[in-house]
C-alpha positions, 0 to 999 in steps of 0.5 A: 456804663451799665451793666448791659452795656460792659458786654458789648464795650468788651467786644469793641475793646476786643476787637480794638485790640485784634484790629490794631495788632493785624493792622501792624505789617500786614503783607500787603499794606494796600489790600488791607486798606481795601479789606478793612473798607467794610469795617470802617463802615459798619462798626461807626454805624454799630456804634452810632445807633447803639442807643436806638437799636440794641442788638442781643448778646449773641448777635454781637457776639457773632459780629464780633467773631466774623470781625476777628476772622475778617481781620486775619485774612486782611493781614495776611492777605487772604490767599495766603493765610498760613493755616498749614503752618499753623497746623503743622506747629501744633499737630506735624500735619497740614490741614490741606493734607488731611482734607485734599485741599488744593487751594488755600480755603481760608476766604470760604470758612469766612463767608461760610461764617459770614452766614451764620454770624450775622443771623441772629443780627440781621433777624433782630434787625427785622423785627425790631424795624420790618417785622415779618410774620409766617414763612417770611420771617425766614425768607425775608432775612435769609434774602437780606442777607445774600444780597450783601454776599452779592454787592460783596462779589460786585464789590471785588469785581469793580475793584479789580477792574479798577486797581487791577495788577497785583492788588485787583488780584490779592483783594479778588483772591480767585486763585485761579477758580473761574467760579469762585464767586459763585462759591463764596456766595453758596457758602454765605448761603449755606450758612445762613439758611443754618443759623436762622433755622436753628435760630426760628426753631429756639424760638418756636420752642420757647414761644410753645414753652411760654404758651403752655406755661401760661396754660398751666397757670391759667388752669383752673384749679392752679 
């Protein structure tokens, strides 16, 4: 193993470790199997084409982190991830008191992180395949991925249509929101219109940074 390759190995040990573990006694055995449906799926193909698509650091970095909190909500069942509980060990109060939530918010941090963890991958995925040039070097990965928050809310549909009762209900996770969908969906939005500005940005300035470095050196008199 290279050095270039430990980093990426010791995120797939990582999440190795944290899939085994949440996957022992989850709360309800057959909405994890549901959940994990996705990550049975993209981490094999991660793996499999690891040698002819590298991502960055940073964008397995994030993979990863979505991945780990992904886990957690398959576990518990995300409507009834206890981040309450949590907060009250450690700090006496609720995160719902301290923000008037009144449903359990836990699926919309992971959308909301599904945005922002998967830009730096998914923009590395287009110009190492379909690079686009202008204002399309946003457009095009910004629509890339909010197609798979849409296929991802189809996805529930189809699965509480076809399972219904009590699991079409813990894997649909509406709590009683008539726009949940819709909601999921702004937030993935949301967090990838961040994270890919932020990500341009960097790399204009390094591009302007690398472009007057080279003007310097080319300088007469240099």
């Amino acid at each position: 193993m290279t050095a270039r390759d430990r980093y990426p190995a010791a995120l797939l040990a990582l999440f190795g470790v944290w899939f085994v573990a949440l996957g022992v006694a989850p709360h309800y055995r057959q909405d994890w199997l549901l959940e994990n449906l996705l990550v049975f799926l993209i981490v094999p193909l991660l793996v499999a084409t690891y040698r002819r698509l590298r991502f960055s650091n940073l964008a397995y970095t994030g993979i990863v982190v979505f991945l780990l909190l992904h886990e957690i909500g398959a576990h518990h069942t995300y409507s009834l991830v206890p981040y309450d509980a949590w907060a009250t060990r450690l700090t006496g109060g609720t995160i719902s008191d301290w923000f008037g939530f009144e449903r359990n918010h836990f699926d919309r941090l992971v959308h909301f992180s599904y945005g922002i963890c998967f830009a730096p991958a998914t923009l590395e995925l287009f110009e190492a395949k379909a690079p686009p040039k202008g204002a399309w070097r946003f457009i095009l990965p910004l629509a890339f991925m909010n197609s798979h928050a849409v296929l991802y809310e189809t996805l529930e549909w189809i699965a509480t249509a076809v399972f219904g009762g009590d699991l079409g209900a813990a894997y649909l996770g509406t709590q009683g929101d008539v726009f949940d969908a819709q909601k999921d969906m702004a937030l993935a939005f949301t967090g990838s219109v961040i994270a890919l500005a932020l990500l341009l940005l960097r790399r204009r300035r390094e591009s302007s940074s690398i472009r007057g470095s080279s003007a310097s050196a080319s300088a007469p008199g240099a």
